[in-house]
C-alpha positions as CSV (number, residue, x, y, z in Angstrom):
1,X,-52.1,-47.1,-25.5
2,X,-54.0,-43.9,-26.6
3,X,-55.0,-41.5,-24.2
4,X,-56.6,-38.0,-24.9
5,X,-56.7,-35.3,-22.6
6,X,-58.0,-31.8,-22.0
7,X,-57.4,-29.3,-19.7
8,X,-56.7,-31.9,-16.9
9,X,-52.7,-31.2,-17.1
10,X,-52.1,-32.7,-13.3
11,X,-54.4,-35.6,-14.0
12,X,-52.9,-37.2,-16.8
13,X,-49.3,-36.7,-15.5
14,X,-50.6,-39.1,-12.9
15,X,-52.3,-41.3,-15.3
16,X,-49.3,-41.6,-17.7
17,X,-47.1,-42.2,-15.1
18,X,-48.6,-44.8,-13.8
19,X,-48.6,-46.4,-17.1
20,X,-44.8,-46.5,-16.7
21,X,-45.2,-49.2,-13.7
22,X,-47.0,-51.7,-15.7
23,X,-46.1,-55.2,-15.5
24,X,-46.3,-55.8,-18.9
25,X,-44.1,-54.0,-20.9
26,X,-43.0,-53.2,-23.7
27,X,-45.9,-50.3,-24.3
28,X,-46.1,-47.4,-26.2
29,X,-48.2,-44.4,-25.0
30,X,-49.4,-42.1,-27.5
31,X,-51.5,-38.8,-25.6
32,X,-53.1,-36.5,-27.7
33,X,-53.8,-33.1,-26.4
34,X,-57.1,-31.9,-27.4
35,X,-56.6,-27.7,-27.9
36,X,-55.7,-27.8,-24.0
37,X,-54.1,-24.6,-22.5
38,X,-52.8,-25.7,-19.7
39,X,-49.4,-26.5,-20.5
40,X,-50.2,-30.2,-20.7
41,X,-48.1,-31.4,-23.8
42,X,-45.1,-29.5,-21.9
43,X,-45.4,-31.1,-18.6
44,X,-45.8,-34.1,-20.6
45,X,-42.6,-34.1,-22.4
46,X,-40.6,-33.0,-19.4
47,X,-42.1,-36.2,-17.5
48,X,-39.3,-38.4,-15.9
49,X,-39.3,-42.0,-14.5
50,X,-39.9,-43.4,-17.9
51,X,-38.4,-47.0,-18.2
52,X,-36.2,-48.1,-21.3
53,X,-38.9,-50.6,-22.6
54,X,-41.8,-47.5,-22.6
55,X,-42.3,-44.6,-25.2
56,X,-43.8,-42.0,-24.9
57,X,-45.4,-39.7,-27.9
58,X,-47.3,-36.5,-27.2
59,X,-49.0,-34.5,-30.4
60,X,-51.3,-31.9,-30.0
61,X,-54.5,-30.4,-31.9
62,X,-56.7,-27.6,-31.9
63,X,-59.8,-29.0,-29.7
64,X,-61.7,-31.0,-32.3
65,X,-63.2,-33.3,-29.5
66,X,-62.5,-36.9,-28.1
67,X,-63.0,-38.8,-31.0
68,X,-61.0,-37.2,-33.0
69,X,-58.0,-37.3,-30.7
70,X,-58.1,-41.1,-30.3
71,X,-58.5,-41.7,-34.0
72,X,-55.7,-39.6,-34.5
73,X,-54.0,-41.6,-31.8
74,X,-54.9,-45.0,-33.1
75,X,-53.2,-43.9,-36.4
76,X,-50.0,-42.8,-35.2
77,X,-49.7,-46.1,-32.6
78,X,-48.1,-49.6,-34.0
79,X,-49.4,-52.2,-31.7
80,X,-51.9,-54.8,-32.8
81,X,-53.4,-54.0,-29.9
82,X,-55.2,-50.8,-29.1
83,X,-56.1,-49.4,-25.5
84,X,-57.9,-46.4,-25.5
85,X,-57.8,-44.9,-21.8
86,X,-59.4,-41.6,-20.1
87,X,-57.1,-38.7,-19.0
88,X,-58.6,-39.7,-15.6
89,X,-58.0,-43.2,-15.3
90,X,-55.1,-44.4,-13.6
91,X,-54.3,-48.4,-14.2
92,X,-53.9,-50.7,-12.2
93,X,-49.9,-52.5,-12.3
94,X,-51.4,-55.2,-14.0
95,X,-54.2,-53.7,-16.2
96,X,-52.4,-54.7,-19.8
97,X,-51.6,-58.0,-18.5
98,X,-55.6,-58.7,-18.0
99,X,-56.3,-57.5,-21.0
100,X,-53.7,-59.4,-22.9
101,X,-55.0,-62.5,-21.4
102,X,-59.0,-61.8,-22.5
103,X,-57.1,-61.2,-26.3
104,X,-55.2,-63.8,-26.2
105,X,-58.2,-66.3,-24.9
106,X,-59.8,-65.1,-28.3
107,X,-61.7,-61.4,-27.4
108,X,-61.9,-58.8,-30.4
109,X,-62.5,-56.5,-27.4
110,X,-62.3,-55.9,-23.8
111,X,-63.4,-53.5,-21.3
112,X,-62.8,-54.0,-17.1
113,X,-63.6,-52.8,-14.1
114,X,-63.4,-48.6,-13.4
115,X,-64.0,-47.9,-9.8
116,X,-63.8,-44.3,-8.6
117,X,-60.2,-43.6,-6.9
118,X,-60.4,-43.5,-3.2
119,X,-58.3,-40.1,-3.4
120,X,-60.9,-38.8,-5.5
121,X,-62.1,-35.1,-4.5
122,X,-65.3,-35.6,-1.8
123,X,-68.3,-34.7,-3.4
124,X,-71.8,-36.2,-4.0
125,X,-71.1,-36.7,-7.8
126,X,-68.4,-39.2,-6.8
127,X,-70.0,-40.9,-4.4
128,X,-72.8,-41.2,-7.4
129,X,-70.2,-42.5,-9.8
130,X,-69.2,-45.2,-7.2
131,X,-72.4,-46.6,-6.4
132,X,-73.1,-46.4,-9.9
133,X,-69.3,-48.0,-10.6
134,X,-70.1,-50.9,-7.9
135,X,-74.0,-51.6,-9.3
136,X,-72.1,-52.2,-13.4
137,X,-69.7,-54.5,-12.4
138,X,-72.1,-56.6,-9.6
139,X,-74.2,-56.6,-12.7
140,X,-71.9,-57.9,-15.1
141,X,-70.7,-60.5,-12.9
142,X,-73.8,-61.8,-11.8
143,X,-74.5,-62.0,-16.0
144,X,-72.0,-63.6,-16.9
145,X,-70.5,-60.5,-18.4
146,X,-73.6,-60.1,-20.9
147,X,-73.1,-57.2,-22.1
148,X,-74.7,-54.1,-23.9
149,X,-73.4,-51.3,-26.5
150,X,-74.2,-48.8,-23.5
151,X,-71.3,-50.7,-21.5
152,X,-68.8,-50.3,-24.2
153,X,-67.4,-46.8,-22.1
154,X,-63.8,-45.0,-23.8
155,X,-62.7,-44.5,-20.1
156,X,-61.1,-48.1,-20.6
157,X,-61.6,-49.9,-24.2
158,X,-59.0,-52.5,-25.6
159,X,-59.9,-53.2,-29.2
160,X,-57.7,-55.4,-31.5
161,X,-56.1,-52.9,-34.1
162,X,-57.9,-54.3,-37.6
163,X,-61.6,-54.3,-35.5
164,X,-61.2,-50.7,-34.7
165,X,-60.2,-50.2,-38.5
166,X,-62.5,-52.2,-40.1
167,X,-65.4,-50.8,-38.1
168,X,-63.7,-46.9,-39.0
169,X,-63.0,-45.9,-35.8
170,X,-64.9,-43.5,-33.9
171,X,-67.7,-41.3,-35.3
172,X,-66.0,-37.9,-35.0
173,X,-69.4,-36.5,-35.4
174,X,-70.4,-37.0,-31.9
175,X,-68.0,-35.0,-29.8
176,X,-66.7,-32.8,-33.1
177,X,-66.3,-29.1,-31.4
178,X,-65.3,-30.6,-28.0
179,X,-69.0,-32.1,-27.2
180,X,-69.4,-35.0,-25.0
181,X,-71.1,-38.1,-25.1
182,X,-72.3,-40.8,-27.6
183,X,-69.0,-42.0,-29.5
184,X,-68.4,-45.3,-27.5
185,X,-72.1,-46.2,-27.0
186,X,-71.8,-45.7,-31.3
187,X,-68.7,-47.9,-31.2
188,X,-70.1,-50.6,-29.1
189,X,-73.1,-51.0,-30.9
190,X,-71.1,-51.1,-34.1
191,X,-68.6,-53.9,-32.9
192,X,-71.8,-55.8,-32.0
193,X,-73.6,-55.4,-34.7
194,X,-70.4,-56.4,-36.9
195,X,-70.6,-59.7,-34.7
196,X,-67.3,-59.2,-33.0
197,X,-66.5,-60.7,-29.6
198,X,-66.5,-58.2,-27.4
199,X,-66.0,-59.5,-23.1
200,X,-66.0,-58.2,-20.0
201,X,-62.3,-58.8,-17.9
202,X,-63.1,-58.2,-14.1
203,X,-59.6,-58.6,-13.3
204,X,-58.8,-55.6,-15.6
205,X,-59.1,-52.5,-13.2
206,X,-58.6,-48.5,-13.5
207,X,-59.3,-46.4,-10.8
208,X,-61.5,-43.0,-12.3
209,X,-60.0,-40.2,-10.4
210,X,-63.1,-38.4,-10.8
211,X,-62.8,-34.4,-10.8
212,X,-65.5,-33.2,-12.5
213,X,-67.5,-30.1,-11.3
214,X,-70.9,-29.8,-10.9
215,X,-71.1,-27.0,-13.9
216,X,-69.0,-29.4,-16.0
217,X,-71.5,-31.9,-14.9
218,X,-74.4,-30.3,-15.6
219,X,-73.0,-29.6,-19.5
220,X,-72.3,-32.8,-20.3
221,X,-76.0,-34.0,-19.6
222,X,-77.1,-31.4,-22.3
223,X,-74.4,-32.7,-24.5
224,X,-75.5,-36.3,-23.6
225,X,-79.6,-35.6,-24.8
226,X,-78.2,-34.0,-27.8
227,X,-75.7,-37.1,-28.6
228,X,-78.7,-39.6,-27.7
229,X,-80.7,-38.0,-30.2
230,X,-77.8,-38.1,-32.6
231,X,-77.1,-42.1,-32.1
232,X,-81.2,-42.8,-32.2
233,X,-80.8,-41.3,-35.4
234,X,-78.2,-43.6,-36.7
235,X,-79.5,-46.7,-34.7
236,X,-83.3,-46.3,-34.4
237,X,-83.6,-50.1,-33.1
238,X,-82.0,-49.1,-29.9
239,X,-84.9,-46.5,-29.2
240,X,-86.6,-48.3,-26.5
241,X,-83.8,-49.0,-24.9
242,X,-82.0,-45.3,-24.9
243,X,-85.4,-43.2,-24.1
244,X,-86.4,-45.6,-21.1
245,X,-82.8,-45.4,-19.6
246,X,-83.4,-41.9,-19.3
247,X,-86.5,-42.4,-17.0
248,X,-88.9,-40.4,-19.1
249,X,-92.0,-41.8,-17.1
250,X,-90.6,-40.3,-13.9
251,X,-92.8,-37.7,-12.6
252,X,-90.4,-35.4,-12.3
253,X,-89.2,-36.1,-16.0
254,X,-92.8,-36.3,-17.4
255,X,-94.1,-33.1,-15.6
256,X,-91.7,-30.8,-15.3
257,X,-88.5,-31.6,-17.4
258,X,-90.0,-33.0,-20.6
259,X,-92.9,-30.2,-21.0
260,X,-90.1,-27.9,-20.2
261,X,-88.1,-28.6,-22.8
262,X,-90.2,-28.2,-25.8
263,X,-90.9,-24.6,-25.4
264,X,-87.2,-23.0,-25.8
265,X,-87.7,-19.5,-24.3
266,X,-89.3,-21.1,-21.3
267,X,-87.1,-24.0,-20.9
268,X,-83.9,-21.6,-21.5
269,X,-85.1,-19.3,-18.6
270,X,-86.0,-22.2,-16.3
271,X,-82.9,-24.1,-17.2
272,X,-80.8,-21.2,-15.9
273,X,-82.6,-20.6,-12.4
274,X,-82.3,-24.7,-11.7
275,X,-78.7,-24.8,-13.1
276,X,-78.0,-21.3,-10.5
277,X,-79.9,-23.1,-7.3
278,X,-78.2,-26.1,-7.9
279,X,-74.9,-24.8,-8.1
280,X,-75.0,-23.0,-5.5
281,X,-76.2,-25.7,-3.5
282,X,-73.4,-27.8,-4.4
283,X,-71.4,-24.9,-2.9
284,X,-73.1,-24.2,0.2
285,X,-74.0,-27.4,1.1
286,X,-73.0,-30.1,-0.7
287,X,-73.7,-33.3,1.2
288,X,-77.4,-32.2,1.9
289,X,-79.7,-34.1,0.7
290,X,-82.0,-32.2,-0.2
291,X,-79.2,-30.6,-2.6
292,X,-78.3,-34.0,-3.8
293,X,-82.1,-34.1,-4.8
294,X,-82.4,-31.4,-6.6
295,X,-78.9,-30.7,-8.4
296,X,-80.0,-34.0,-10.4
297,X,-83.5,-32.8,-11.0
298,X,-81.8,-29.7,-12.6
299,X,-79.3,-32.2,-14.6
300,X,-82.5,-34.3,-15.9
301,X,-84.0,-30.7,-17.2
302,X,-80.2,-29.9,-18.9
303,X,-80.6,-33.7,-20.6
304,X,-84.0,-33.1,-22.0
305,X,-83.2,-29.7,-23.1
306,X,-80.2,-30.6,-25.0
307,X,-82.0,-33.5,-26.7
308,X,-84.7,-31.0,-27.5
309,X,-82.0,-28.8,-29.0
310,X,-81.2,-31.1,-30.9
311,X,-84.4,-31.6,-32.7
312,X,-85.5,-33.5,-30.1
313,X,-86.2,-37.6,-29.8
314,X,-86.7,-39.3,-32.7
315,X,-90.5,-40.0,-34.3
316,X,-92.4,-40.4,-37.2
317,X,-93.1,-36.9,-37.7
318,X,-93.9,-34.6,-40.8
319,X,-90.7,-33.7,-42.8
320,X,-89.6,-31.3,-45.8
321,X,-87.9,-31.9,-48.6
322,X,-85.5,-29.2,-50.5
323,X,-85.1,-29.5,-54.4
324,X,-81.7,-27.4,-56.1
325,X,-80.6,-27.6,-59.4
326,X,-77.5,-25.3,-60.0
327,X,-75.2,-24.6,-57.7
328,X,-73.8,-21.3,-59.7
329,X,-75.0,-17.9,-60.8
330,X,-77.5,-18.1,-63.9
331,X,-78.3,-14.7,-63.8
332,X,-79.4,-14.0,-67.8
333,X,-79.5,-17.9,-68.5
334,X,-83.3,-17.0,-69.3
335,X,-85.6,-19.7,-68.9
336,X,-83.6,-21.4,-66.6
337,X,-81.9,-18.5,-64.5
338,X,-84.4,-19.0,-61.3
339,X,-82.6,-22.7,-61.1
340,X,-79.3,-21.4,-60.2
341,X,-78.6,-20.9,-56.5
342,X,-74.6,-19.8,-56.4
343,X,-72.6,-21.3,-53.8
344,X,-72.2,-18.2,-51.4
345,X,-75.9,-18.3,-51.2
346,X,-76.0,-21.9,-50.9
347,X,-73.9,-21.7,-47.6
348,X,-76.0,-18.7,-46.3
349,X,-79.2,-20.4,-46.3
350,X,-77.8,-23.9,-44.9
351,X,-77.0,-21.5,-42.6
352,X,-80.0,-19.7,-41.9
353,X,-82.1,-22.8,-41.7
354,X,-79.9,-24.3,-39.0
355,X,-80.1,-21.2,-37.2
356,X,-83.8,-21.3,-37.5
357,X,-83.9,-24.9,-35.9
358,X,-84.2,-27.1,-38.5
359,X,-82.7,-30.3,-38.8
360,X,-80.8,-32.0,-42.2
361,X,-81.1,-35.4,-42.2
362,X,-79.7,-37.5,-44.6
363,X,-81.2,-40.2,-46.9
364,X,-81.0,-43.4,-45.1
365,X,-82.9,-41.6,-42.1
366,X,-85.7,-40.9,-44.3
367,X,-86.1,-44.1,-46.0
368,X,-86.2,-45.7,-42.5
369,X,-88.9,-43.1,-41.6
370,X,-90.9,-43.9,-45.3
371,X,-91.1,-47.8,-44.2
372,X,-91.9,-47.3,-40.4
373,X,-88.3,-48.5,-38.9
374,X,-87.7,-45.3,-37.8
375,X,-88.2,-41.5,-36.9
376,X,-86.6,-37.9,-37.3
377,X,-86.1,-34.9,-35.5
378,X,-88.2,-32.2,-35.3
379,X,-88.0,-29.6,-38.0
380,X,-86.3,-32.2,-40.5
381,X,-85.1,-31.4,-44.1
382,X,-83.9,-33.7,-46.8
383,X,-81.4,-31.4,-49.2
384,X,-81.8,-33.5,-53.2
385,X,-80.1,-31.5,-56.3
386,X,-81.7,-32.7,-59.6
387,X,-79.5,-32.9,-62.5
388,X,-76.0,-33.5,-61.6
389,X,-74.4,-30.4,-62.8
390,X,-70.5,-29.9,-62.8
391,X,-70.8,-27.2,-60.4
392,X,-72.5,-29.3,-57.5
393,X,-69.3,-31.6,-57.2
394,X,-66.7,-28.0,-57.4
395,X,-68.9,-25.6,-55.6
396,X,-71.7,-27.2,-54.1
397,X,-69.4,-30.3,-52.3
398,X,-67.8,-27.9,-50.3
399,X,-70.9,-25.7,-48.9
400,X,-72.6,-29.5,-48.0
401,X,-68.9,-30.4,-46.3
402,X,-68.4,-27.3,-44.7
403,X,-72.2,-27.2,-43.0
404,X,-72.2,-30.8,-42.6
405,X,-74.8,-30.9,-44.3
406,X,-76.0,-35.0,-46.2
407,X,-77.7,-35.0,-49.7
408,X,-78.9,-36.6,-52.8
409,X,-78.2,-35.8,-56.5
410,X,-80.2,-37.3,-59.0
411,X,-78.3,-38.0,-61.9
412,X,-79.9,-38.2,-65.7
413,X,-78.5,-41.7,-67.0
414,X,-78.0,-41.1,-70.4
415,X,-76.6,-37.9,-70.5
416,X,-74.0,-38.3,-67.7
417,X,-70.6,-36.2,-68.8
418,X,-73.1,-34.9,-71.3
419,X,-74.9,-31.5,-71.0
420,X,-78.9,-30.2,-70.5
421,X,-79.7,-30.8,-73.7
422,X,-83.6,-30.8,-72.5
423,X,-83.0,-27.0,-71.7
424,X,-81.0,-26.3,-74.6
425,X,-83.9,-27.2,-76.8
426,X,-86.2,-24.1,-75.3
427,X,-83.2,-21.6,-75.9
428,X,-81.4,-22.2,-72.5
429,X,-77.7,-22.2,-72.4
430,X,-75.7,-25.2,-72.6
431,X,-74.4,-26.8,-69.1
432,X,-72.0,-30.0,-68.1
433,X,-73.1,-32.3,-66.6
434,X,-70.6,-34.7,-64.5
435,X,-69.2,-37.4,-66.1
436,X,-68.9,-41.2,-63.7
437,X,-65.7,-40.2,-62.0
438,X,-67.4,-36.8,-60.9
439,X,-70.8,-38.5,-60.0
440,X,-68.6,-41.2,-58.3
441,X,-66.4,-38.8,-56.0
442,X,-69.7,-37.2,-55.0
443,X,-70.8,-40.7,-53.6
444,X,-68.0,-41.5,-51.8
445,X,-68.3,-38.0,-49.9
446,X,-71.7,-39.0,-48.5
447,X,-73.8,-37.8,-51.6
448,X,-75.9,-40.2,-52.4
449,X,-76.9,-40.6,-56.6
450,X,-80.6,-41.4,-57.2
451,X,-81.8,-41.3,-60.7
452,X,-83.5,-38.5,-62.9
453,X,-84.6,-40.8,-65.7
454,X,-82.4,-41.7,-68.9
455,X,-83.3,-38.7,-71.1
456,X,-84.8,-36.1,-68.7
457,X,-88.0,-36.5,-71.0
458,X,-91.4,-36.2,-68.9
459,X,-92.7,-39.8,-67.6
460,X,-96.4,-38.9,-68.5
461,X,-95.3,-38.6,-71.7
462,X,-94.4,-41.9,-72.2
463,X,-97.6,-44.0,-70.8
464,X,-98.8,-45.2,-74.1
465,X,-95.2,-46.5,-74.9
466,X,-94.2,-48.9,-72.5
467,X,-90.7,-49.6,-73.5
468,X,-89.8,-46.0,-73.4
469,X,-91.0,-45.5,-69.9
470,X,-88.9,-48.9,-68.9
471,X,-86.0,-47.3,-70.2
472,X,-86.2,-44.2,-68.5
473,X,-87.3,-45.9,-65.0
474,X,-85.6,-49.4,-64.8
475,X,-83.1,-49.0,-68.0
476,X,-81.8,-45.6,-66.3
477,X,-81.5,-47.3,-62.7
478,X,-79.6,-50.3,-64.5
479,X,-77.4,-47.9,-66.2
480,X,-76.1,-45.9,-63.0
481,X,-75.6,-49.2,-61.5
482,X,-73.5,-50.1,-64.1
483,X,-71.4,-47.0,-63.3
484,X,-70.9,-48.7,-60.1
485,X,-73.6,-46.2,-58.1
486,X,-76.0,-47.5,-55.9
487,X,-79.3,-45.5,-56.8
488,X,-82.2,-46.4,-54.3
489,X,-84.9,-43.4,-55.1
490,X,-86.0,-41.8,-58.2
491,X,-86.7,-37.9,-58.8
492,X,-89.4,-37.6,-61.6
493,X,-87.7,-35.5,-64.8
494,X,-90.1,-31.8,-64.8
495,X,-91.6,-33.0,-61.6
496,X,-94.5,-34.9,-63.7
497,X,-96.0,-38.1,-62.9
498,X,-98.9,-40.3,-63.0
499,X,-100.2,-43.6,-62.1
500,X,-98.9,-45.5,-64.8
501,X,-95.0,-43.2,-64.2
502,X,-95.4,-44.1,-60.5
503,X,-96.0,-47.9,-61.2
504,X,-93.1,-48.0,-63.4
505,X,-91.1,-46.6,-60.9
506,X,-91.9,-49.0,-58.2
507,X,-91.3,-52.0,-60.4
508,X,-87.8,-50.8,-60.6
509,X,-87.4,-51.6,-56.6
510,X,-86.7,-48.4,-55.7
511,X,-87.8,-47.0,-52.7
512,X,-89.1,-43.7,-53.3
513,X,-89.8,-40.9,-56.0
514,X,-89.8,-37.0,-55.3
515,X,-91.9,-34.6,-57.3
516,X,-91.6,-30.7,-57.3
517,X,-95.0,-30.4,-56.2
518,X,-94.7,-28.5,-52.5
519,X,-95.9,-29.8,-49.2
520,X,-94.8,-31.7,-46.5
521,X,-94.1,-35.3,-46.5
522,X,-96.6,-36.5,-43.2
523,X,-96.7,-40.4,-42.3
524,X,-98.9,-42.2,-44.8
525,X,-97.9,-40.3,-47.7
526,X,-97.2,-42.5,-50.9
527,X,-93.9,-42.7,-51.0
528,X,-93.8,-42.6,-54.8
529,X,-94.8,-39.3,-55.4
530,X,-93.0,-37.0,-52.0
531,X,-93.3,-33.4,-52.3
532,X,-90.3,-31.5,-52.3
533,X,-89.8,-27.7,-52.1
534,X,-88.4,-25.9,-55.3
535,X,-85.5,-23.4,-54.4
536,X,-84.7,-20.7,-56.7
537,X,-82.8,-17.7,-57.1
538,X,-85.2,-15.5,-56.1
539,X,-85.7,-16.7,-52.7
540,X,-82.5,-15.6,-50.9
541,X,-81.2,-16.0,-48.1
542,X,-83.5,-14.2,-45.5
543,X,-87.2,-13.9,-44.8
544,X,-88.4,-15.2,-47.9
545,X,-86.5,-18.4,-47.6
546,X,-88.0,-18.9,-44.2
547,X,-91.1,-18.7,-44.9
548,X,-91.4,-20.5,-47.9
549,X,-89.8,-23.5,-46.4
550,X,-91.8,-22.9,-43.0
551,X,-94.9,-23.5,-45.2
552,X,-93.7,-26.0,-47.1
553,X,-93.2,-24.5,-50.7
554,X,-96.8,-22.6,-50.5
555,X,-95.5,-19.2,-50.9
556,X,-97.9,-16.3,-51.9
557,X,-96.5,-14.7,-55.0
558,X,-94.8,-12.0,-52.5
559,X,-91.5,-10.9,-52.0
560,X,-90.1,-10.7,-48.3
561,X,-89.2,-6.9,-48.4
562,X,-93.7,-6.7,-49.5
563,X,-94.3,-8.8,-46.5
564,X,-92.8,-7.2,-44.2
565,X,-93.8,-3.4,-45.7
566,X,-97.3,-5.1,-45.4
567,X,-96.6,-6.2,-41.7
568,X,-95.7,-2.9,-40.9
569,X,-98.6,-0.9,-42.3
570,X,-100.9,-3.1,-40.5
571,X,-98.9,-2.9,-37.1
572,X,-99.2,1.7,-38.2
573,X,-102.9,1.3,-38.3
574,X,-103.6,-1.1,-35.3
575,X,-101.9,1.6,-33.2
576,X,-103.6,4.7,-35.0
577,X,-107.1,2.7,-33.6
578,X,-105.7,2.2,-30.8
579,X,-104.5,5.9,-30.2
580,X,-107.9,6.9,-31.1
C-alpha cells in the first residue's frame, strides 16, 4: 500500500487508520510525505491502534510531486502487489480483499469504485464530484467495465508489482514541482498499450473525503490543460479523444475561453477577475446557482489557459531547429572559435528561451510531426549538437539534465574516440571526440545519436563516386549500429547537400536530414534537407539570441547592443517631430 500525502495531515491520519481495520491482513503501508509542513510524518509516527499483522513506514521528501512519491513508495514496499491510494481516500473494510480476488481471477490491474464520503465538507464541488462519481461507475457497469486510459485514476490503483516495473512506473515529469494532473491517465494508457489486463472491481470501494477548495480547485484545472498538452505530446493518437472531453465546441469554451487564452496579457488579466468573482462567490453564496455557473466557466478559462501556457494543444505547426557544436570555450581556437558555446552560456540561453515561451521538444515528437502522426506546441525547438565532442557528454549532459531539456548528437562514424581531424587540416586545434562508451551513456540519458557521415567529408563532393557517398550515408549508419546506437536521422557534414546526397540519404531508411541552412521547418517541407539554426559564440545569451532564433537564423549582420542603439535613436527622433 503506497499512499502519498501533502499538506492534508488530519486526512491521512484518517485514511491510514482505516487501513488498520482491513479484513485482509497482513499489509504493509508505506506513506510518503511530499515536502508537507504540517507536521504530517510526526502525527504519523505517533499514530496508535496499529494491529501486530500491519506496518507502518513513513519517509519524507522535499515536494517533488505525486509521482515521484509513489515511485519512491513502490521501491521501498515488498508486496507483489501494489496499491497506490490518495491521502483522501478512506477504504472500505474489505477494499484489499476485492482487489485480491480481481488478481487472483487473473487481472494485471484493478481500479474500484470511489464515491465521495458522506461526511465530506458541503459544498457544490462535492456534490459535482458525486454526480460525477455516480455517472463512472453506472457507466462502467452498464459496459461491462470497458474501460479507458482516462479511468485509470491514482486515487485507487492496484497494479501487480513487475507491471508497474516493467512499464517504469510513473512519469515523474507530469507533476515534477508539485503539479497536478496527467500521470495516471499516462500510466493507464501505458498498461494498455503494453496489452496488460487491466478490470474494473465494483465491489472494491473507497470513500473520497473530498476537501478541496475552490482556489485549489481552480489551480489544478490550469495544471490539468498544461498536463493534457504534455500527455498529447507523448500519445498524439489520443488527441481526439482528450481535446473533445474538454468540450472545446461549447460556446462558452469556443467564444470566450479559447480566444482568451491565446493572447497572454489579456487572458492573464481576465483570468484573475473570473478567478476573484468566482471566489468570492463561492464564499458568499455558495449553493446559488448562478455561482455554480459561473465558478466552472472561470475553471474552463484556468484549463485553456494553462494548456496555452504550455505551448498550447498540439498541431502541425511550424518549428525551429537549433544546431551546437562545442559545448566549451574556443575563444582563440581561430577558425572554429564561433563553434564553441561554453556550458554557463549553454544553461543561460536554454534558459532565456523557456522564459521567452518556447517550447523543446524532443526527437520522436518531431518525427511524428515530419510523417503527419502528430503535432507540437507552439513556439517548438529541436536542440541537435553536430560532432560528438567530449565536452557535450561532461559539460553539456548536465545543462540538458538540469533544464530538462531532450536532444540529438550527430556522431561522425569513423572518427568516434578519434578527434576533428577535418578542422585540424585548415589550422584548427585538435579536439576529442567521444569514444562508444561516451556516445553510449549519452543515449541512455535521453540523447539521441544520429549520424554525421563516416569522415565528416562534404556529401556533394562525393556525387560522381558512388561508393564513397554509400559509405559515408549507409556505411556510417551501419557502423553506429554496430556500436549498438540506434541512429534514425542524418545531419549533413558542412551543412552541404544536393539531390544525389539527399537520395543517398533516404536510401539509408533514415527519416530525416538537417542542414545549417536557417529557416523554419513549416508542414510540407522535405524532410531530407530541414533547416536548422547555427548557434555560435557570438550570439549570447540576451537579445541577440532572441532574435535570431525568433526569425529563424536570418539575422542581419548586427549585434544586439547596434540594435537596440538604433531602436533608440529612432524612438529620440520620433519624439523630436513630435515635440515640434
Amino acid at each position: 500500500m503506497v499512499v502519498p500525502t501533502y499538506q492534508r495531515r488530519e486526512v491521512v491520519i484518517r485514511v491510514v487508520s482505516a487501513l488498520f481495520v482491513q479484513s485482509r491482513p497482513p499489509l504493509e503501508v508505506v506513506v510518503v510525505v511530499d515536502g508537507s509542513t504540517d507536521g504530517s510524518a510526526q502525527a504519523l509516527r505517533a499514530l496508535g491502534g496499529r494491529p501486530p499483522d500491519v506496518s507502518l513506514r513513513v519517509v519524507e521528501q522535499e515536494n517533488a510531486g505525486a509521482s515521484r512519491a509513489r515511485n519512491r513508495g513502490a521501491r521501498l514496499a515488498r508486496g507483489d502487489l501494489l496499491l497506490f491510494l490518495d491521502d483522501d481516500m478512506l477504504a472500505a473494510p474489505d477494499l484489499l480483499a476485492q482487489l485480491a480476488r480481481a488478481h487472483v481471477d487473473g487481472a494485471d490491474a484493478v481500479l474500484g469504485h470511489i464515491p465521495v464520503a458522506a461526511d465530506s465538507p458541503h459544498s457544490f464541488l462535492a456534490r459535482g464530484l458525486e454526480r460525477w462519481a455516480e455517472t463512472r461507475y453506472k457507466r462502467l457497469l452498464d459496459s461491462g467495465g470497458a474501460l479507458t486510459s482516462a479511468d485509470l485514476l491514482t486515487g485507487q490503483l492496484s497494479v501487480r508489482r513487475d507491471v508497474f516495473e516493467s512499464l517504469g512506473g510513473f512519469d515523474e515529469q507530469f507533476t515534477q514541482d508539485g503539479a497536478f494532473g496527467g500521470e495516471d491517465t499516462d500510466f493507464g494508457r501505458r498498461l494498455f498499450d503494453a496489452e496488460h489486463r487491466v478490470v474494473f472491481a465494483p465491489e472494491a470501494v473507497s470513500h473520497q473525503h473530498y476537501t478541496v477548495t475552490p482556489r485549489a480547485y481552480l489551480r489544478q484545472w490550469h495544471d490539468a490543460g498544461a498536463a493534457d498538452v504534455a500527455y498529447l505530446r507523448k500519445h498524439p493518437r489520443d488527441f481526439a479523444e482528450v481535446y473533445a472531453s474538454k468540450r472545446p465546441g461549447r460556446r462558452s469554451n469556443r467564444l470566450l475561453a479559447r480566444p482568451l487564452a491565446r493572447v497572454p496579457v489579456v487572458r492573464d488579466l481576465v483570468a484573475t477577475g473570473a478567478r476573484s468573482v468566482a471566489l468570492t462567490l463561492s464564499e458568499r453564496r455558495p449553493d446559488d446557482s448562478l455561482t455554480e455557473r459561473l465558478f466552472f466557466r472561470a475553471r474552463d478559462l484556468e484549463y485553456w489557459r494553462g494548456a496555452a501556457a504550455a505551448g498550447g494543444m498540439p498541431d502541425r505547426s511550424r518549428f525551429r531547429v537549433l544546431c551546437y557544436h562545442a559545448v566549451r570555450d574556443l575563444a582563440g581556437a581561430g577558425r572554429i572559435e564561433q563553434y564553441g558555446v561554453p556550458p554557463g552560456v549553454l544553461g543561460r540561453q536554454l534558459r532565456l528561451l523557456k522564459r521567452a515561451g518556447f517550447r523543446f521538444v524532443s526527437l520522436e515528437e518531431v518525427v511524428r510531426v515530419l510523417d503527419g502522426t502528430a503535432g507540437l506546441p507552439r513556439r517548438a525547438i529541436l536542440v541537435t549538437f553536430d560532432d560528438c565532442y567530449e565536452d557535450l557528454l561532461s559539460a553539456g549532459l548536465p545543462v540538458l539534465l538540469d533544464q530538462h531539456v531532450p536532444a540529438v548528437a550527430y556522431a561522425v562514424a569513423d572518427r568516434v574516440g578519434g578527434t576533428n581531424s577535418w578542422d585540424v587540416a585548415v589550422g584548427a586545434p585538435e579536439l576529442r571526440l567521444l569514444d562508444a562508451e561516451g556516445l553510449r551513456a549519452l543515449e541512455s540519458a535521453g540523447v539521441e545519436i544520429g549520424v554525421h557521415g563516416s569522415t565528416h567529408r562534404p556529401l556533394t563532393s562525393l556525387s560522381g563516386r558512388p561508393a564513397e557517398l554509400a559509405h559515408e550515408t549507409s556505411g556510417a549508419t551501419t557502423t553506429l549500429t554496430g556500436l549498438g546506437l540506434a541512429p534514425r536521422t542524418f545531419a549533413y557534414p558542412h551543412g552541404e547537400h544536393d539531390a544525389t546526397a539527399r537520395a543517398a540519404v533516404a536510401d539509408t531508411a533514415l527519416q530525416a536530414a538537417f542542414t545549417v541552412s536557417p529557416g523554419l521547418v513549416r508542414p510540407g517541407t522535405d524532410p531530407y534537407q530541414l533547416p536548422r539554426i547555427e548557434v555560435l559564440r557570438r550570439d549570447g545569451a540576451g537579445i541577440r539570441l532572441l532574435l535570431k532564433v525568433a526569425l529563424a537564423g536570418r539575422l542581419p549582420e548586427l549585434d544586439g547592443r547596434r540594435l537596440l542603439r538604433r531602436a533608440r535613436r529612432r524612438a529620440g527622433a520620433l519624439r523630436l517631430r513630435l515635440g515640434s
